[in-house]
N, C-alpha and C positions, 0 to 999 in steps of 0.2 A: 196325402189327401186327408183332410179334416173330417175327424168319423162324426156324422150328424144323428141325433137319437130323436123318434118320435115315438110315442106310445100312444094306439088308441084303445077304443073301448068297443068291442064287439060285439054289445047290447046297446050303444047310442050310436052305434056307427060314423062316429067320429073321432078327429084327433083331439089329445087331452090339451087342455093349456097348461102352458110351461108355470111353474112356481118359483120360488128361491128359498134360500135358506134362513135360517133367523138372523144368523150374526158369521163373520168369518169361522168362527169357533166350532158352529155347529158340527160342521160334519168330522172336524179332529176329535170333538166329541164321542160322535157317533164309531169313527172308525175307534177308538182307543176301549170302547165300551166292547164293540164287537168285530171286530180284524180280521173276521174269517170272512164279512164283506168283500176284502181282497183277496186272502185265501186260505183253507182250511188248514195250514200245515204252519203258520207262522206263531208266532209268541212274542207280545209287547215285551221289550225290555224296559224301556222309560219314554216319556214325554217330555220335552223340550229339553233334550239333552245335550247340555253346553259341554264344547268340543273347546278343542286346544286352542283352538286359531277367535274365541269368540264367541261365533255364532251358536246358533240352537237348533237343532233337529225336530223337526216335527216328534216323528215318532220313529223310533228306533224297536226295530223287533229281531229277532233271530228264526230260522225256517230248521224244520225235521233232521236236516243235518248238518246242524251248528252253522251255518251261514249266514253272516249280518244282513239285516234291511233296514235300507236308510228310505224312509217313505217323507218326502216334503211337499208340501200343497202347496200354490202357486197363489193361491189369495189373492195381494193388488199388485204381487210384484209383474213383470213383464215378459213370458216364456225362456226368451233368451236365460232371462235373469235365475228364475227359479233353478234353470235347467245348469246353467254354471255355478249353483249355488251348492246345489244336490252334488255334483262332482267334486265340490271340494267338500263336503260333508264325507261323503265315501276315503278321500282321500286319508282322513284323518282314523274312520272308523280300519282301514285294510292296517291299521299297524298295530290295534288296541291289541290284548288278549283276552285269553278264558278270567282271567281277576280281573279283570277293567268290567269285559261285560259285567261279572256278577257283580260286582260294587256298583255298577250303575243301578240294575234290578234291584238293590238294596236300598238304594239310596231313592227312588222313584216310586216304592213300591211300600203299602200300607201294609205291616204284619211281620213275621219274623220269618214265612217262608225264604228258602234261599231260593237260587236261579236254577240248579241242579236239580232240587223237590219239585220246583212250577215246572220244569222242562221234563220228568220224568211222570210226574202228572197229566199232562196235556198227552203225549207222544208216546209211552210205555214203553220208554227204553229211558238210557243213562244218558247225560251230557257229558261229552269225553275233554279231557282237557286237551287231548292231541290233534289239533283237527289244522295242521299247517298251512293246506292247501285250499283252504275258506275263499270262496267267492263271494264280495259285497256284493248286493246286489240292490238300484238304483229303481223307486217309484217314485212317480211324478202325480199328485191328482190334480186335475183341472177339470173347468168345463167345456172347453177351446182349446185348442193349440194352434200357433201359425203355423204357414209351409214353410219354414226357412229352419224353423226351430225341431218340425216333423224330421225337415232333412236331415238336420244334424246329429239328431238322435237315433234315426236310421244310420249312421256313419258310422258312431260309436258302436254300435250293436255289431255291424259287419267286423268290426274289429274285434267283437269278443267281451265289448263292457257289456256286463248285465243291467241294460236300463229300459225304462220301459214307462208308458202312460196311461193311466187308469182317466178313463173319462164320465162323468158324473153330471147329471140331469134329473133336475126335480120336476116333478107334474103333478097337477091337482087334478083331484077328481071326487065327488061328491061331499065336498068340505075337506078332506083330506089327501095331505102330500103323499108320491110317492115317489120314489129314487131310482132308478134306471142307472146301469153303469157299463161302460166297454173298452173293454181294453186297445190299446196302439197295433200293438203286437199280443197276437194270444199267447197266452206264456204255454212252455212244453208241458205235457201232459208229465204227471209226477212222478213215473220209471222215467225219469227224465233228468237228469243232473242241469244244475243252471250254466251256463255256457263260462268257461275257464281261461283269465289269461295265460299266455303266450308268455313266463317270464323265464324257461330255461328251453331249449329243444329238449323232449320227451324222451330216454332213454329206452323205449322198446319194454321197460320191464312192468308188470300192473300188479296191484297194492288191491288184497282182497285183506275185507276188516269182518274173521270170523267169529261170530256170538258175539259174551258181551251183554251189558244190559241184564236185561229178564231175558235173554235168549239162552240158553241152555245145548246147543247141540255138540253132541260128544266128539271130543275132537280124535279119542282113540278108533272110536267107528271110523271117520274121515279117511283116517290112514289104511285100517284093515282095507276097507272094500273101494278104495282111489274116489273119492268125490270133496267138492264144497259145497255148502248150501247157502239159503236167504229163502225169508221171509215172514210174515206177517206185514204185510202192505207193499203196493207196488214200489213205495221209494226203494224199501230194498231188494228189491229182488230184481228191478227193472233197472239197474246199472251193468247186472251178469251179463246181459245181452251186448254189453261188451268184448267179450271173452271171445275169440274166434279159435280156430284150431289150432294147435301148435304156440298159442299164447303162452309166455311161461309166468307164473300169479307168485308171489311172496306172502304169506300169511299172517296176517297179525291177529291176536288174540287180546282184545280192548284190555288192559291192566296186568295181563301175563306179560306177553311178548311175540316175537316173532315163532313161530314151530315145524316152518317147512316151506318148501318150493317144488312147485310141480308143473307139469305143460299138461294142459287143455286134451282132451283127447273126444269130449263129445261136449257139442257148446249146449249151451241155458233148456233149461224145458222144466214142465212140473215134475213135482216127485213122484206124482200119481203114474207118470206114462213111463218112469226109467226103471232098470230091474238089473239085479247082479248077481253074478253066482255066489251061492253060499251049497257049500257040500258038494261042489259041479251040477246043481240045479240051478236055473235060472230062477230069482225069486225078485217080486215087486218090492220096491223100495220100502213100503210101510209093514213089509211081512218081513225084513230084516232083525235080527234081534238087537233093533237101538236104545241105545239107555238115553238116549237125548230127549230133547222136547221139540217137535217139527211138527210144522203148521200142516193140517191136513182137511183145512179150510172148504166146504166148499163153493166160493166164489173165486175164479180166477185170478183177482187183484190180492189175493191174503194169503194163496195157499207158495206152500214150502217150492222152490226150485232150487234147482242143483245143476252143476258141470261137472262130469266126470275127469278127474286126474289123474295123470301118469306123475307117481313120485318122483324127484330126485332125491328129494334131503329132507326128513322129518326127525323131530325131536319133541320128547315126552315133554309136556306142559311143564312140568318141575325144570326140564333145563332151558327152556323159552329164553332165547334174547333179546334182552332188554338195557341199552344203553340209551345213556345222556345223549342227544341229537339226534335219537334216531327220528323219523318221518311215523306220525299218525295223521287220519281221518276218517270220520265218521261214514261213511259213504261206502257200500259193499265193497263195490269194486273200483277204484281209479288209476287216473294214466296221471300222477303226480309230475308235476313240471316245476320243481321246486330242485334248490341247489340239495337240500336238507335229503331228500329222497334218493340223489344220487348218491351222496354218503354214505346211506342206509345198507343200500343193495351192495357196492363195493365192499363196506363192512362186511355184510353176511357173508358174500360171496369167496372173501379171503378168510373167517373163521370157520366154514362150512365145507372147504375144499372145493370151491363149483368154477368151472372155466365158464371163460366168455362165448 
């Protein structure tokens, strides 16, 4: 169903008249100037970024955890058109890597900052070069869409492509324009991972990516008193709700390595509400003696959460596993469906002593 926008004015008690834009340009304009128009968590990489096959990408940007967006406007081409054009733009973009993207930022971008400086600026964490399991993800802007073209983009979605349609309406009102926009599909609230293809069956096993960044929590405490943690914003911490009971989590330590596996034994919650013995007293989490640095925020979307774990296998930061193939990404906690991730856990599992 074609989302229709009106805006009125609840001092004239009427609806506004619709306006336009100055020139096709405008609004790639406006979006490349300020991006967070679509959403607060993205990062332009480059502007009409010519792809292997050709063509040229609108705007190309990256989201809070390393995951491409290929955004292409629809201008005079014809929904079908845009919308198979966008598809094979992603196709090209799901093979690039962490040196493609930054050479494009490089190459796009006025100054000598690098992609890693702009990405740690914006977001206050690291750009990881490990992040295998990246989901392209697929925006369309328009002002209309058909119904044939809605369908089909509803199709892909049911299947797990990340695509989606930004809709955009200008209106006047006392000499000046103003912009109204809505989305197809509201995208997931941001403890919200973007929806992942299907290219291995999931192996049961889930990939938690500890500290890292400006994150600082101490991974000796982890072990002493059985816990993981996450946060400062809900991206990270809002994947833990993942973790159900009896889950068993492999560790990775963003530039160290792997350092442990454990099962699940109390799922996601703030750190404020959870408490551990120290001395056989029960004591709250933040009266623990942590040498870390945990968010103890208080707005619910910032502050520190944690799962409590039952160890199998932990190892000192100094002996951390770290081999050639192994599986990274940025993303707290994921369910990796990649061949690379199956490797991983087999590896550990045979140098670690752990049965299936």
């Amino acid at each position: 169903m074609a989302i229709k926008q009106t805006v009125w004015s609840l001092d004239d008690k009427k609806e506004l008249l619709r306006s336009s834009l100055i020139s096709e340009n405008e609004l790639e304009d406006l979006l490349y100037d300020n991006i967070s128009l679509l959403r607060d968590d993205w990062l332009v990489i480059g502007r009409q970024v010519r792809t292997l096959y050709g063509g040229e990408i609108d705007l190309l940007c990256i989201d809070i955890a390393g995951n491409p967006v290929v955004i292409e406007l629809k201008r005079n081409k014809t929904p079908r058109e845009v919308t198979a054009q966008a598809l094979d733009y992603a196709s090209w973009v799901e093979n690039i890597n962490a040196e493609d993207l930054a050479k494009i930022y490089l190459k796009h971008t006025i100054g000598t900052k690098s992609l890693g400086d702009a990405f740690l600026e914006r977001f206050g964490v690291e750009l990881s070069n490990d992040n295998d399991d990246a989901d392209t993800q697929i925006v369309i802007v328009a002002t209309d869409m058909d119904g044939s073209t809605e369908r089909i983009i509803k199709y892909l979605q049911s299947y797990g492509i990340a695509i989606n349609v930004l809709f955009f309406n200008v209106f006047e009102h006392q000499g000046k324009r103003l912009l109204s926009r809505a989305w197809m599909s509201e995208p997931e609230h941001d403890d919200k991972p973007p929806a992942s293809r299907s290219m291995n069956n999931w192996n049961g096993e889930y990939y938690f990516s500890y500290g890292g960044g400006n994150r600082s929590q101490s991974w000796d405490a982890a072990v002493k008193y059985g816990f993981l943690s996450g946060g400062g914003g809900s991206w990270y911490s809002g994947t833990m709700r993942k973790l159900e009971l009896g889950s068993r989590v492999w560790v990775n330590i963003p530039g160290v390595g792997y350092t442990g596996v454990g099962i699940v034994t109390e799922e996601s919650r703030p750190a404020r509400e959870s408490s551990f013995l120290l001395d056989g007293i029960e004591t709250n989490f933040f009266d623990l003696p942590l040498l870390g640095n945990y968010d103890k925020a208080p707005s619910p979307e910032n502050e520190e959460y944690l799962v409590k774990i039952n160890w199998i296998k932990t190892v000192p930061k100094n002996d951390a596993v770290k081999e050639f193939g192994f599986f990274g990404n940025q993303n707290t906690v994921a369910r990796p469906k990649v061949e690379k991730w199956n490797f991983t856990v087999k590896r550990l599992k045979a140098l670690w002593g752990i049965e299936n």
